[in-house]
N, C-alpha and C positions, 0 to 999 in steps of 0.2 A: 272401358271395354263394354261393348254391347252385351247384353243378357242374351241369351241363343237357347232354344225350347229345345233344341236338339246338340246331340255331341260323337261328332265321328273321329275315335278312337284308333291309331292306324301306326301298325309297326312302319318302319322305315325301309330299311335294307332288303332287300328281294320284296319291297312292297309299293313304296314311291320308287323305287329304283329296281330296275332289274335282276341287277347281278349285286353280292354281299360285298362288301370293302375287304374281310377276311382272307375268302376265298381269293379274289383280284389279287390281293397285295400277296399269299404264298405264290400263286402262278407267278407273281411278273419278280417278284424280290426275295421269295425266301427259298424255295421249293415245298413240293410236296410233304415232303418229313416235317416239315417244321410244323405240319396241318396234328401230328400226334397229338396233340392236347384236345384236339376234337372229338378224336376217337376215346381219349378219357373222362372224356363230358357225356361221350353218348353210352360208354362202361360204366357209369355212374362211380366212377374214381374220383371223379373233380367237382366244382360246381362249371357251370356254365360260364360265368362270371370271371373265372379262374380261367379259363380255357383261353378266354377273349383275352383275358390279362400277358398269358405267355406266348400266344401268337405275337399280338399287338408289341409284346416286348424284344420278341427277336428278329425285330426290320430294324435294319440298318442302311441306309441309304439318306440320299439328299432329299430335303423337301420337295424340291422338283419331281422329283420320280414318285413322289407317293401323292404329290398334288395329282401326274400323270393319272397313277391310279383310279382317284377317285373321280377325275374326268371321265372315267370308261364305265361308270357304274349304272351308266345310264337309268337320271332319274326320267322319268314321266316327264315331255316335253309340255305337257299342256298344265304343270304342275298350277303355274300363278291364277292361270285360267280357273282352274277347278276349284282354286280357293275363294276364290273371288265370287265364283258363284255358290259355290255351297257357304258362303255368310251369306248372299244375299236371300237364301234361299233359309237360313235361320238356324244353319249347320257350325256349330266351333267346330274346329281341326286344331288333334291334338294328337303329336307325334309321342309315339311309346316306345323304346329303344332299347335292347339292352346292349348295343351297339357302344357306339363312343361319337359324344356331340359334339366331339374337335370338330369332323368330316361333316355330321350333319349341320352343322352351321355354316359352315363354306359353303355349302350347295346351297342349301337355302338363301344367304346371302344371293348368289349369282343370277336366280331368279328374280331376288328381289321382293323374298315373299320373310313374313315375320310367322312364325307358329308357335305356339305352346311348347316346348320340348321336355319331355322327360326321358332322359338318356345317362349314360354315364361320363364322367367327365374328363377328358385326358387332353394332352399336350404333347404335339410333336416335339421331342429334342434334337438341335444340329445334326445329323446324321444319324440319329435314330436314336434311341425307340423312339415308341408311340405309346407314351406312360397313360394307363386307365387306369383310373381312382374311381372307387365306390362312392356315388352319391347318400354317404352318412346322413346328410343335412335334409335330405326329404321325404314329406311324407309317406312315400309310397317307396321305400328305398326298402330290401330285401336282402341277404346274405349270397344268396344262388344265383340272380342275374342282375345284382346293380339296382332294377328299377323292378316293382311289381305289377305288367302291366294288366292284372286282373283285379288288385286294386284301385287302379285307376277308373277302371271301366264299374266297379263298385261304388265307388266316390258320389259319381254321376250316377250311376242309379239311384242311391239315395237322396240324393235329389231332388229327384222326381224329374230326370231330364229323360227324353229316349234317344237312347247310345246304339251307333253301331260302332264292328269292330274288322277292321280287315290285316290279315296276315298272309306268312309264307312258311312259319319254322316253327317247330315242333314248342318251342316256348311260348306260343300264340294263342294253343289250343285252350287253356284252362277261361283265358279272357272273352275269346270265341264263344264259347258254351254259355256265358253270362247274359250274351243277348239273343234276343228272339233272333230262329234260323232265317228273318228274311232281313236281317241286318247284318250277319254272320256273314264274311267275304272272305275267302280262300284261296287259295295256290300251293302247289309244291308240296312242300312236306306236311303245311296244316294240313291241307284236303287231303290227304292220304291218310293222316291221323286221325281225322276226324271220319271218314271213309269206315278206316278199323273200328270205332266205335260205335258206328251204326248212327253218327250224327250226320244229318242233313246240312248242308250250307249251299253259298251261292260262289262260284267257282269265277274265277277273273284271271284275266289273261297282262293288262295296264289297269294301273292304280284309275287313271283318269274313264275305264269301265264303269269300276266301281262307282265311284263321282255321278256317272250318268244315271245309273239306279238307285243313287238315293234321292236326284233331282227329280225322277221319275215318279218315287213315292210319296214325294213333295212335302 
């Protein structure tokens, strides 16, 4: 693999993609109610980690219908594009998830693109669930969300690479704050968090915005 002077750091779900798999899969297969374990993540009852475990665990349906799903999650159409230039450009891309890399590795697949993934790792069953297991085995593995993605963005700082870091979700923020606010890329619920904090960032509408300002700062 190429050496890359730079490293952009990038949640997945509500970041390459639109909409979360979570969310998609209660609307279209669980209901609402079934979303309870989110609200115990954000009452600070659960871990995060935990929360993804008992959603994730109460689909029950055919793979088909949860393939459905993650068809509507719309990732960033220009994804392969973006990657392709930001290596050319001297940028690794490296996916930070506390997601489940069953789904992000099917989408990735279907682009056609290969990344870095640190995610947590699960396996649809015949009709369900969608079993998420803790990446024990890695270095950057945590108790509370699977994967540390502020560790990772640490990693490469020590280094000596310059990292940016773009998110959506309130688990984003600690990683965010690690790199300078003109590498700091937001939406949603980070920039709102970050907003409350009286922290600066750079606000994005598509992951492939982002892409275009850090080719920008070259």
């Amino acid at each position: 693999m190429p050496e890359y002077p730079s490293v952009f750091v990038t949640d997945f779900d509500g970041t390459i993609t639109n909409r979360d798999f979570y969310r998609l899969a209660a609307q279209r297969l669980l209901g609402p109610e079934k979303l309870a374990p989110w609200d115990d993540y954000r009452s600070g009852a659960i871990t995060h980690f935990e929360a993804m475990r008992r959603i994730y665990g109460s689909i029950r349906a055919p793979e088909s219908a949860v393939l459905g799903v993650i068809g509507d999650m719309e990732p960033d159409p220009c994804l392969a594009g973006c990657v392709r230039d930001l290596r050319a450009a001297g940028w690794n891309v490296i996916v930070a998830s506390a997601g489940c890399g069953w789904y992000i590795d099917i989408i990735l697949r279907q682009f056609g693109v290969a990344l870095e993934v640190h995610s947590n790792p699960g396996v649809y069953m015949p009709g369900g669930p969608l079993v998420l297991e803790e990446p024990r085995d890695s270095p950057f593995y945590c108790p509370q969300l699977g994967v540390d993605k502020a560790a990772i963005v640490r990693h490469h700082l020590k280094c000596g690479k310059r990292v940016a870091f773009a998110g959506d979700g309130h688990t984003d923020v600690e990683a965010g704050l690690l790199v300078p606010e003109a590498l700091r890329f937001a939406r949603k619920d980070m920039a709102e968090d970050l907003e409350a904090l009286g922290q600066p960032c750079r606000r994005f509408d598509i992951w492939s915005d982002v892409v275009r300002e850090l080719l920008e700062l070259g």
